[in-house]
N, C-alpha and C positions, 0 to 999 in steps of 0.2 A: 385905415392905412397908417395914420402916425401911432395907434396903437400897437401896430406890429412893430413900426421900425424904433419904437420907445422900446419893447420886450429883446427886440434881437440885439441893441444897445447893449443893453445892459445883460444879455448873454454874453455877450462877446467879451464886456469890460470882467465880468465875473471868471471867464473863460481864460483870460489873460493875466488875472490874480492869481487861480490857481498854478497856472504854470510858473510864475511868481516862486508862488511856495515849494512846489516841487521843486524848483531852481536850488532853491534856498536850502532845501533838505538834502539834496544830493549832494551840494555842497557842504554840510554840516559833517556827513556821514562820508563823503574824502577826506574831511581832515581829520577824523576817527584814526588812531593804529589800526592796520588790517590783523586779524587775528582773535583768539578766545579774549572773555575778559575775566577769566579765571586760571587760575598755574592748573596748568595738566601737566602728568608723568605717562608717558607714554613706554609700557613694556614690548619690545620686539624677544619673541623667546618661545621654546618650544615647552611646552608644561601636556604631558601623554594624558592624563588622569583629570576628569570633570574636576572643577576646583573654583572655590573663592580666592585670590588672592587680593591682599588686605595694602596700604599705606596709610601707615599715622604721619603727621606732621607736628611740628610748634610750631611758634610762631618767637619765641622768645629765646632760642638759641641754646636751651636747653635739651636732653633726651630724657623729658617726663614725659612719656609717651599717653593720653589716654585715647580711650574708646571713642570718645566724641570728637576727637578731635582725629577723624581718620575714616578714607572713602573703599569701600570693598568693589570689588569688578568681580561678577559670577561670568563662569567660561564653559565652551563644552571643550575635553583633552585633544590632542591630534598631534600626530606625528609630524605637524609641517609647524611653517612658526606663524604667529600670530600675534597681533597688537594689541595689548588691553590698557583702555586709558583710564585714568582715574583722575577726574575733576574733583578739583578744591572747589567748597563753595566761594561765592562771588566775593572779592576783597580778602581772601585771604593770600599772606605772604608769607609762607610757610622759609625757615630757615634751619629746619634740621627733618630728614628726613628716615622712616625707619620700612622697610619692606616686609612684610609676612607672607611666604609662600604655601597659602591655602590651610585648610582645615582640615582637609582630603586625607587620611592617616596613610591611605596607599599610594599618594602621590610620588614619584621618579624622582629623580635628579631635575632641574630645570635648568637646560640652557639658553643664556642669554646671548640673544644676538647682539642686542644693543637697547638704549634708553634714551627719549629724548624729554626734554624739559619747555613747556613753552606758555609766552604769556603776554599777551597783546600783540602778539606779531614776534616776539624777539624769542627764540628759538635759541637751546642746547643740544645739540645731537653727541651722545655717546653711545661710541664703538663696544662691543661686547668687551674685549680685551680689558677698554678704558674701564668698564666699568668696577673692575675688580682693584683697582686704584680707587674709586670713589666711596667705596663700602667696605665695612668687615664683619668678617659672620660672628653671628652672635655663637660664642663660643661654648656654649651649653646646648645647643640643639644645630648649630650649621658649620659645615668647611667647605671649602672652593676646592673643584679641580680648576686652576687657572687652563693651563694649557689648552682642556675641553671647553673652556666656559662656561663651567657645572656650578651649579648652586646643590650642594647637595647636604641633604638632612642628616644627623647623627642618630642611629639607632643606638639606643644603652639598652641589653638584656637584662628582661627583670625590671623593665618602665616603661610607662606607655609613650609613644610613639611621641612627640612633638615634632610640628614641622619645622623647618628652614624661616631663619630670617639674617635681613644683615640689618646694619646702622651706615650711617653716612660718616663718612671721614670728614676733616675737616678742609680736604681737597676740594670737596666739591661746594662749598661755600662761595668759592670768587664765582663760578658756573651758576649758581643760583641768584647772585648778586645782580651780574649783569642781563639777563633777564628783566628782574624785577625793576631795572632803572629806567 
């Protein structure tokens, strides 16, 4: 009998440690930001035609764009709009940002609804409109119908096809900033 009540003892004191600890860790994990712990870009947009689209980033506030340094989102097309995010890996603070709309040669125009930016909880939501203030097409392969909210490709006859991309203006710097802080 004082065997049992030795064991259930020390059940219970053990029993009451871990809640202890669980106490502990739910409290560690509130005072966490709510949110990713990576910068995601998040595209709202209509893109018709299956497609990779691509984002490079830096980190050093330059537009040396390379390959490593840049996350792809593969899609299937559709007439309706749709969100593709593309995660930065973990710790990165990207400060200049460049978009490439797909590989796809027969890819449409792509309209943007809008773009949001988000990173530990602290959130940039941009409007379709806004977004053509935050970018400018790279002017060898892309122009904007503003009005539509077109991202749309340059075809040159007599060259192959290249898709659409823009670069980041220097507007959306402070939007990136606060975020990151």
């Amino acid at each position: 009998m004082k065997k049992l009540l030795l064991v259930l003892t020390v059940l219970a004191f053990v029993g009451c440690k871990d809640d202890k600890n669980t106490k502990d860790d739910q409290q560690q994990e509130a005072q966490k930001p709510a949110g990713n712990e990576f910068f995601r870009v998040t595209l709202d947009l209509i893109a018709k035609k299956d497609d990779s689209f691509h984002v490079f980033y830096t980190e050093d506030g330059s537009q040396d764009f390379k390959e490593e340094n840049s996350v792809w989102v593969e899609f299937k097309g559709s007439d309706n709009a749709q969100k593709l995010n593309f995660d930065m890996p973990k710790d990165i603070k990207p400060t200049q940002l460049r978009i490439d709309f797909g590989v796809n040669k027969a890819q449409e125009d792509v309209k943007i609804n809008g773009m949001e930016m988000s990173y530990f909880g602290k959130t940039a939501v941009i409007s379709g409109p806004q977004f053509f203030t935050f970018f400018r097409p790279n002017e060898a392969s892309t122009t904007f119908d503003i009005p539509n909210q077109l991202v749309k490709k340059i075809a040159v006859p007599g060259k192959e096809s290249v898709n659409a991309s823009v670069y980041q203006l220097e507007s959306l710097n402070g939007e990136i900033e606060k975020i990151l802080q």
